[in-house]
N, C-alpha and C positions, 0 to 999 in steps of 0.2 A: 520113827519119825511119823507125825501125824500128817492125813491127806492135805490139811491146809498147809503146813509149814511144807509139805514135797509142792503144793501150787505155787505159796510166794517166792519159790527160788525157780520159776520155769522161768528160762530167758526170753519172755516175750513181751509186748508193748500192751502192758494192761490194759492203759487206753483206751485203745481201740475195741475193748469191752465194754467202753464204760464201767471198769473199774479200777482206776488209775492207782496206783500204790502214790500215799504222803503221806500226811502225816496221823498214828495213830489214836490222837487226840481230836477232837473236832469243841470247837468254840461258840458251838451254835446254839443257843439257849432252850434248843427241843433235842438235841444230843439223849437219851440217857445216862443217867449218873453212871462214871465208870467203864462208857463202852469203849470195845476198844473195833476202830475203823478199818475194815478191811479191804475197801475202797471206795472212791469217787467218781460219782457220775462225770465230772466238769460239767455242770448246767444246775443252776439255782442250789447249787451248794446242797443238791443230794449226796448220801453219802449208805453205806451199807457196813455195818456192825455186826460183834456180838455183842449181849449183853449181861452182865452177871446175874448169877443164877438162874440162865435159860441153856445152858451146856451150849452147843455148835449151832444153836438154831439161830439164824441170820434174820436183822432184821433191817428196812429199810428208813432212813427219816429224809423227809423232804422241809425246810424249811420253810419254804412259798406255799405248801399246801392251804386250802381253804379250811379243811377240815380237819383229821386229826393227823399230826405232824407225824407220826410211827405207827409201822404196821410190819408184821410178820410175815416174811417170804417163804421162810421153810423151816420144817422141823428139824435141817440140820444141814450143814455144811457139804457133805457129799449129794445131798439134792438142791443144794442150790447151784451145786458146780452142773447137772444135770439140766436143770432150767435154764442155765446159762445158753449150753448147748442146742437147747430145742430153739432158744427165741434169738439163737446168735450175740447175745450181749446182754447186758443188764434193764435197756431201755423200758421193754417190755413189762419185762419183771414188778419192777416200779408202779408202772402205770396202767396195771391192771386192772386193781380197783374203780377205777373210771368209767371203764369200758364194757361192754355186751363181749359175749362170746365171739359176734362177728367180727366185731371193732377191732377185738384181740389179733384174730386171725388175720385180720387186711395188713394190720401195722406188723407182725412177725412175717407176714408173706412180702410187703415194700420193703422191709429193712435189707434183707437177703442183698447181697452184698457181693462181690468180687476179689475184693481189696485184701491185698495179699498179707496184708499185713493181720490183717482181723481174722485171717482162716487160717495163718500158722498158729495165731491162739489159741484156735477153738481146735487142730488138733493137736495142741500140744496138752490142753486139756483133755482130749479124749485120749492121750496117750497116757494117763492116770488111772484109765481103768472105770470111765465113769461113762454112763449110758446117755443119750437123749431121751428125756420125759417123755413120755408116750402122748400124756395129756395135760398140758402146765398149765391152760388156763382154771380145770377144774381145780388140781393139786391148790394153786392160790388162793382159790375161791374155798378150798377145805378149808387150809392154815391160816386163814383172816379168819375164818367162823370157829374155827379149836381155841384160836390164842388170844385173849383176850386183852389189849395192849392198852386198857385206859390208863395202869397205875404208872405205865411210862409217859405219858401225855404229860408238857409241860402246863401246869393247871390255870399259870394266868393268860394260855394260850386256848386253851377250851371255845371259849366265846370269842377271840379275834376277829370272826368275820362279822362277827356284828357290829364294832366299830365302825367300820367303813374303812376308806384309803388312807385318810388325813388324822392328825397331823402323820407327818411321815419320820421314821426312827428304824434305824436299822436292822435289817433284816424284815422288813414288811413285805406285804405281797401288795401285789396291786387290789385285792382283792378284800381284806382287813389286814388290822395290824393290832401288833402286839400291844397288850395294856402293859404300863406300870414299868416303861421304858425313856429311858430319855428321848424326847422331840428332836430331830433332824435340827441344824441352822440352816433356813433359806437362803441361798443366793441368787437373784434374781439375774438370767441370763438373756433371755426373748430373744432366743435365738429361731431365725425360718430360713429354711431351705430347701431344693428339692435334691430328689433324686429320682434320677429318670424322668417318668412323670408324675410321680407321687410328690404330694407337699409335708413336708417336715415340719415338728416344731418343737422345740425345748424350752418348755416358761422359766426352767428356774434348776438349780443343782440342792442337794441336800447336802449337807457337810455332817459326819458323824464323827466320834473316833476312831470307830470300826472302819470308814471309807465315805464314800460317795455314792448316792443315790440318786437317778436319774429318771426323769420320767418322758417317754418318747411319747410324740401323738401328731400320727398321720392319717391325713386327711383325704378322705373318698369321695366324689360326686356318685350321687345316689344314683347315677345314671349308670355307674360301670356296675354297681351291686343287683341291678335289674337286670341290665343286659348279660351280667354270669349267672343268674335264676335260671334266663332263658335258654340258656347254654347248657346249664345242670339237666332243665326239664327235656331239652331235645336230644340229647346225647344220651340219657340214659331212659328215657320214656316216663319223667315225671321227677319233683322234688322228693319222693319218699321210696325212690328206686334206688339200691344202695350199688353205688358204680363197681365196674369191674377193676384189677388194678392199674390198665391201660386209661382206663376212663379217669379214673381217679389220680393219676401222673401226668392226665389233659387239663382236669378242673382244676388240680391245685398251681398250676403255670398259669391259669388265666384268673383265679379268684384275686380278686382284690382287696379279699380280707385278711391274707394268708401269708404275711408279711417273715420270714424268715430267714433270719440275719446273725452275724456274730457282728462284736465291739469290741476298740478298744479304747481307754480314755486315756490321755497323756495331760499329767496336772505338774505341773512345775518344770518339765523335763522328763518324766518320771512316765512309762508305760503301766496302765493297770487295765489289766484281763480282768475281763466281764466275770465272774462269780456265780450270779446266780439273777434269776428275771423269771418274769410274770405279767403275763400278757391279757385284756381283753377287748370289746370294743361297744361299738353305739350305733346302731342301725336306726336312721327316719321312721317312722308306723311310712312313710310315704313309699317305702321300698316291702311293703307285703310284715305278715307276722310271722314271717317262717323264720328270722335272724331277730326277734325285738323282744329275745328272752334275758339279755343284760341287761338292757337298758336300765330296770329299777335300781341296778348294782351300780350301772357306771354314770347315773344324774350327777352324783356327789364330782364325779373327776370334771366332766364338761361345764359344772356352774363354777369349782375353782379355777379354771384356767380362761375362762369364756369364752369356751368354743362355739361356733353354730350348731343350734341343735337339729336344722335342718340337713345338717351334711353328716355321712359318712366319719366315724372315725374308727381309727385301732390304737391302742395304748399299751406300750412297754417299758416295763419299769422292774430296771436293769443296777445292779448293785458291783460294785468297784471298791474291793477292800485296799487297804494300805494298812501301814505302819508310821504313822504321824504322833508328833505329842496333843493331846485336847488344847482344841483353838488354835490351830493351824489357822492359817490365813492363807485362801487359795491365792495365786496369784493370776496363773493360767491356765485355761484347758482348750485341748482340740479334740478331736472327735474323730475315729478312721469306723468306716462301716462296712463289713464285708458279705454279700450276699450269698446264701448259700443255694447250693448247686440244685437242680433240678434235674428228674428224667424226662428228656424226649424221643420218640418213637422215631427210626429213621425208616425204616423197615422190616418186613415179615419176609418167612419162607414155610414150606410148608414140606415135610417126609423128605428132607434131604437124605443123601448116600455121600459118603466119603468124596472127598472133591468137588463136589456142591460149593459153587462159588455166587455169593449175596454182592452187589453192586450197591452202594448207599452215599449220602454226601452226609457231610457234618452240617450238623444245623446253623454252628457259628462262624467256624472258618470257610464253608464251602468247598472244603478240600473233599477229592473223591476216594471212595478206600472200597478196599473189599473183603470181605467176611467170607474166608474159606473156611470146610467145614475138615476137619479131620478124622473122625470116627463120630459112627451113630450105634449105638448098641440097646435093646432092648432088654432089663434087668426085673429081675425077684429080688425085693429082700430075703433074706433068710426066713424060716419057717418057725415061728413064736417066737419073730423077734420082739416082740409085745405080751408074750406070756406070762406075764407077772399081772395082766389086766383081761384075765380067761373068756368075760363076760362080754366081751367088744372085738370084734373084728374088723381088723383095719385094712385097708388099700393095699397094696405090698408090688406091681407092677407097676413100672416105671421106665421112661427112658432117660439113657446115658449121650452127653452130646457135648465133643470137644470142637473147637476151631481157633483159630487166627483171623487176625486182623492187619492188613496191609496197606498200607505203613500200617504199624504200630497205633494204636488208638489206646491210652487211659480212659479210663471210666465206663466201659464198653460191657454190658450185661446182655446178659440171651436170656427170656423169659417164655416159657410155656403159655400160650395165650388164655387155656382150658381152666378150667377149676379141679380143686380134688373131688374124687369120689369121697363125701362122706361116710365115716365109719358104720358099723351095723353093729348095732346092741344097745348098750348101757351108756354111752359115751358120744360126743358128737362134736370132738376136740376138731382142731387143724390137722393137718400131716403133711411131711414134705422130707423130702431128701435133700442133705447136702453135700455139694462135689465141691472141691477144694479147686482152685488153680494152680496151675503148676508149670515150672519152666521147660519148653519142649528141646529140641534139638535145638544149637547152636542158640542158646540163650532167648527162644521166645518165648513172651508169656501165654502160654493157654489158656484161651477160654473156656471153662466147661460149665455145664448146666445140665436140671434136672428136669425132666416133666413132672407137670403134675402127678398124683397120687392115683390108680383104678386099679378094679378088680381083677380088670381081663387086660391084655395089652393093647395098647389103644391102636385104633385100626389109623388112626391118623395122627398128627402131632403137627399145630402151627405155631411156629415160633416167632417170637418179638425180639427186635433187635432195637437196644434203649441207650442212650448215650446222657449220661451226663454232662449240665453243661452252666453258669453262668448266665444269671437273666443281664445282668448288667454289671458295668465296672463299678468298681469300691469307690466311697464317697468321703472325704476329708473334707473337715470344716474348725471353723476357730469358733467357742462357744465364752470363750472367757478370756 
């Protein structure tokens, strides 16, 4: 039995990888000919294949991408199960190409997780026999420059973004769209609403065969995009000072451009999950040049729908497939919008000892709880546990740290405040340890956490205590 066929039968919720197991065909006109899906992001209909004549090497296609729709993750199947490991899920993996080294590193360092669901995956993959990458962001940044993925490029997909947004046809990005596709039908909807205190607006639905495209655009006064500058510049000592992760889980709660939501659309009776989406937006020159690098990209969206170009916007434009016969005639739609969760900081403690008790309130309920500590243990990894990369020496002290939460708290993370010691050599990857949770006596859930990465044991450890939570209730509305 080969290592993939022992992965697809692990009893776990692939999900929670973002790699969802369905179906091993994919419909999406940048698919490669022939591959076969090994799973699904769930977001903008990525999805992670092999492909013929590349043996086990895995590779990723993103339909909304700007640029080229497939790219090469790994030379093979047991190192992408390994990548997996190091960035906790697929997220990363994906969206590497994007990113700087730092960038990498922030986003696999905030993903780190709790969720019990996600870390019996990730060791029931390591019970496979397969390592954490040492260094994934380099590995990616190899295996894009080895494999050369143009002759998989869908070709009338090459130049998409030159088109622009409009007309719209499915599977487009907000960004271009594909030539030599049939045009969307317009349904004019002029739908406005708010939520919270953002204002909404939907000009119009797209009807395809494939489904329903929509396009979102909420609206900012320039005045909140100033005053989070000055929030960015005082909090971290300047706009080009790159935040800590605690900083960075304060700006992205108060940015107002940072709009992060799941959808669902209900058309006839009928629920349809969001698919896939692509987002950007429109900054005033009135609010500084540090955000007014879209603008030439997004004139085209603000002059079709006639927006003010004085005001703030952000545009999401979200695809809802079905199963209809061509020329469906919609008759109704409503609209459920559900915000996604954010970290906030409730409180710190600093070199606890076993029975170290943390006092904190929930940010939303105001309910009072408390954070006992149940083991603090100072650890070694093992000695060349990285020996496969002889030239690089990495971190390997660390500390170990369990506790509870009373009453019981979901969402509830302990984070190390400190940074890693960067590695020493040839390499200048991330590094981080992961502790699983686990049920303690009489059926609690455990908290454990890892400190950051050093050479020596660190003479101190301040810890963050982070609670996930809801910025606002879900929003229902009738658009058709």
């Amino acid at each position: 039995m080969t290592l993939y066929q022992r992965y697809a039968r692990l009893p776990i919720r692939f999900a929670a990888l973002g790699l969802e197991r369905g179906s091993e065909k994919s419909s999406y006109f940048c698919t490669p000919r022939g591959a076969r899906v090994i799973g699904w992001a769930g977001v903008e209909g990525i999805h992670f294949c092999f492909v013929p004549g590349y043996g086990d090497a895995v590779f990723a296609v993103n339909p909304m991408a700007a640029g080229e729709h497939v790219q090469a993750v790994s030379r093979s199947f047991p190192d992408f199960l390994r990548l997996v490991l190091s960035c906790g899920g697929s997220a990363a993996i994906e969206q590497a190409r994007y990113w700087t080294r730092e960038q990498f590193d922030a986003f696999v360092a905030a993903d780190k997780t709790e969720d019990p669901v996600r870390q019996d995956a990730l060791r029931a993959i390591a019970g496979l026999g397969v390592e954490p990458m040492a260094d994934p962001y380099g590995y990616l940044a190899a295996v894009r420059q080895e494999m050369d993925c143009t002759a998989l490029q869908p070709q009338e997909e090459l130049t998409a973004a030159e088109n622009g947004p409009f007309p719209v046809v499915w599977n487009s990005s907000i960004h271009g769209r594909p030539r030599r596709r049939r045009p969307a039908r317009e349904v004019a909807v002029n739908a406005a609403f708010s939520w919270g205190e953002e204002e909404w607006r939907v000009p119009c639905l797209y009807v395809c065969a494939e489904g329903i495209v929509v396009d979102y655009c909420v609206g900012v006064e320039p005045a909140k995009v100033k005053e989070f500058l000055r929030c960015y510049a005082a909090l971290c000592g300047g706009l080009d000072v790159e935040p800590t992760e605690e900083q960075r889980d304060e700006l992205e709660r108060h940015n107002p451009l940072h709009i992060a939501f799941r959808s669902v659309l209900t058309v006839d009776g009928k629920e349809l999950p969001v698919k896939g989406g692509s987002s950007t937006f429109w900054v005033p020159e009135s609010c500084g040049e540090e955000l007014t690098s879209e603008n030439r990209r997004t004139r085209a969206i603000l002059d079709r729908y006639g927006l003010e170009e004085d005001k703030a916007w952000v545009f999401w434009r979200s695809s809802y497939p079905w199963k209809m016969r061509r020329g469906y005639a919609v008759k109704s739609v409503s609209l459920r919008l559900v915000r996604d969760k954010v970290n906030v900081t409730v409180g710190h403690f600093t070199d606890p000892k076993p029975g170290t008790e943390v006092r904190f309130t929930h940010p939303v309920s105001g309910e009072q709880h408390t954070l006992r500590v149940l083991e603090v243990e100072a650890q070694t990894l093992p000695e060349n546990r990285f020996s496969h990369d002889p030239e690089t020496v990495y971190p390997d002290c660390f500390t170990a740290l369990t506790a509870v939460a009373e009453p019981p708290l979901e969402g509830i993370t302990i984070r190390d405040c400190a940074e890693n010691d960067p590695p020493r050599g040839s390499s200048n990857c991330a590094m981080g340890v992961a502790i699983f949770g686990k049920k303690g006596a009489e059926g609690r859930q455990v908290i454990a956490a890892a400190s950051s990465m050093h050479f020596a044991p660190p003479e101190s450890v301040t810890w963050r205590i982070a609670v996930s939570v809801k910025p606002m209730d879900d929003r229902e509305t009738v658009l058709l």
